[in-house]
PAVEX-824348 format. One record per atom (N, C-alpha, C): residue in one letter; x, z, y negated. Coordinates in steps of 0.02 Angstrom, whole numbers, padded with zeros to 5 digits, always signed. Each point is the difference from the previous one (the first is absolute). Layout:
<rs>
aXZY...
</rs>
This chain:
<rs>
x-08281-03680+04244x+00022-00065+00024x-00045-00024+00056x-00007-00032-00006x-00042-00057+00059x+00050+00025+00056x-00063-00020+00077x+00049+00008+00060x+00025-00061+00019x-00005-00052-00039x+00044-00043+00021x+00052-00031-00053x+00012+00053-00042x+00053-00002-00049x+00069-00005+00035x+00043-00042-00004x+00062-00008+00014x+00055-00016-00066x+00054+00058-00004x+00060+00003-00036x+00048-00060-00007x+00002-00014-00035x+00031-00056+00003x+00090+00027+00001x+00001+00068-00033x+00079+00021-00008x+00015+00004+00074x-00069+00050+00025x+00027+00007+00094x+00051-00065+00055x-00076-00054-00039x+00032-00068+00042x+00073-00023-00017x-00004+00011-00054x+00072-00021-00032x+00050+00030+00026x-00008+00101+00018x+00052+00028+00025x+00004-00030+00088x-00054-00014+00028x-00009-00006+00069x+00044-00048+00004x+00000-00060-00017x+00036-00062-00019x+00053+00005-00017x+00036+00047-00033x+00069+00013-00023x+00017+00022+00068x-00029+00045-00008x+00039+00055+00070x+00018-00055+00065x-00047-00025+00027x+00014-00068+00050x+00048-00057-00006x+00003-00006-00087x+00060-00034+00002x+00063+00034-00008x+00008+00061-00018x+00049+00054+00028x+00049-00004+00064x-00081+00001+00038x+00026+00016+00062x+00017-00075+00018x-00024-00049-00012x+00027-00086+00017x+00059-00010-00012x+00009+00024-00063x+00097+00016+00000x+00020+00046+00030x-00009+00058+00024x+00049+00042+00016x+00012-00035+00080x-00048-00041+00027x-00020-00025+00050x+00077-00051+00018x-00015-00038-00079x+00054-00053+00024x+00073+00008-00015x+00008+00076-00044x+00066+00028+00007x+00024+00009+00067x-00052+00036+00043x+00025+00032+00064x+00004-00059+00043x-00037-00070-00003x+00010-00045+00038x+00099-00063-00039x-00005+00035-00044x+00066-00040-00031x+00051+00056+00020x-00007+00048+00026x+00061+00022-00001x+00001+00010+00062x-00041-00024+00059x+00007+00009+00075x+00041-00076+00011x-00017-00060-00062x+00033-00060+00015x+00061+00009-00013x+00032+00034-00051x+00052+00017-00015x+00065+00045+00044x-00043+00042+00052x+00023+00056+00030x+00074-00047+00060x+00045+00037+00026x+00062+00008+00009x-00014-00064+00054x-00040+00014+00067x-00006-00023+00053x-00040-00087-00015x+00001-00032-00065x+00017-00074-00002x+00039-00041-00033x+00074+00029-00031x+00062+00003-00018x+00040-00077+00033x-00009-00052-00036x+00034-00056+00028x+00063+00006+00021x+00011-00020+00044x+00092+00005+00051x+00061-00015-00076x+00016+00035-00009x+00089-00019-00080x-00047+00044-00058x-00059+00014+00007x-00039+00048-00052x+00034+00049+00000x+00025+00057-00066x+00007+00071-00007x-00034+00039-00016x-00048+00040+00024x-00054+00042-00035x-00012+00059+00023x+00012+00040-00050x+00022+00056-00005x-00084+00051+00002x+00002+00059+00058x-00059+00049-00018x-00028+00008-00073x+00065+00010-00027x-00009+00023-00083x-00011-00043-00053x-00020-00060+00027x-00049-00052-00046x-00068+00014+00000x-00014+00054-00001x-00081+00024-00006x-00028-00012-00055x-00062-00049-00007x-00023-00025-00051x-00066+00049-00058x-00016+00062+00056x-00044+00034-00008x+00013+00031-00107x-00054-00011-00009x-00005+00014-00069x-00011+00088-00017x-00021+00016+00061x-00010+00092-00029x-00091-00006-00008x-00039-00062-00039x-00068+00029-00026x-00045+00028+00034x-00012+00056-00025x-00042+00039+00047x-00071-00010-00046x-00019-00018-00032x-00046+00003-00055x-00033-00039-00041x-00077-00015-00017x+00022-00041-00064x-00043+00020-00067x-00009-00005-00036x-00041+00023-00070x-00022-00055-00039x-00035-00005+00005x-00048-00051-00075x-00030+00016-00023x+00008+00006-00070x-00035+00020-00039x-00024-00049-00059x-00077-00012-00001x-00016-00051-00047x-00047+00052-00070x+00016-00032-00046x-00017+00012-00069x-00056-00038-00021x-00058+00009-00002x-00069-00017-00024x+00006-00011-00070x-00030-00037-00027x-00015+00017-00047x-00074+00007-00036x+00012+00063-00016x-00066+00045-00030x-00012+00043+00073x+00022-00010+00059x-00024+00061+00045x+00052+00019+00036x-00009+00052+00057x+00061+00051+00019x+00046-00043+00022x+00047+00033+00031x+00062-00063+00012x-00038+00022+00076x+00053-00067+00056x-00035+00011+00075x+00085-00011+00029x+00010+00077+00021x+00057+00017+00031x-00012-00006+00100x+00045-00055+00012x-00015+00009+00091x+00067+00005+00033x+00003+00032+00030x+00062+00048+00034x-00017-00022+00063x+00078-00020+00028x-00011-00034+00089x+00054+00053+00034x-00011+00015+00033x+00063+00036+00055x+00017-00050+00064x+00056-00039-00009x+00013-00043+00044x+00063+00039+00055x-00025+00077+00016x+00070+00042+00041x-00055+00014+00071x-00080-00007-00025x-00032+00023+00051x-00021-00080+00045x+00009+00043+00063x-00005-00067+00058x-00088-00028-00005x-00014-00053-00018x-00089-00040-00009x-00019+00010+00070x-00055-00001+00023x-00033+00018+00058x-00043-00090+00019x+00007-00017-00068x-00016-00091-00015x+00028-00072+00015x+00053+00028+00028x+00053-00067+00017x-00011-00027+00045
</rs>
């Protein structure tokens, strides 16, 4: 390969992954709007309205056709050093 060969799958994962983290970004900023301490005065809202979905993860897997499939695996449990 040439040294100035660039992957185009890489960019694609680099790009996923950032928009990953752009959402996980604006989960954690939607649920600080949400949180107890801006509760309008006659509001009832309960701790246990936790909106949190559980995903720790994500998997895509795309199917080529005629070449390998391109499996990319995110772990959205580890804290980004990128934010």
């Amino acid at each position: 390969m040439p040294p100035n060969h660039t992957c185009s799958w890489k960019e694609r994962y680099l790009n996923l992954t950032a928009e990953v983290r752009q959402l996980k970004a604006e989960i954690v900023s939607q649920e600080r709007r949400n949180s107890s301490d801006r509760v309008d005065v006659g509001v009832n809202v309960s701790s246990d309205d936790n909106c949190d979905l559980g995903v720790e993860g994500l998997t895509i897997v795309m199917h080529l056709k005629g070449k390998d499939d391109l499996i990319i695996n995110t772990d959205l449990t580890q804290a980004s050093s990128d934010t």
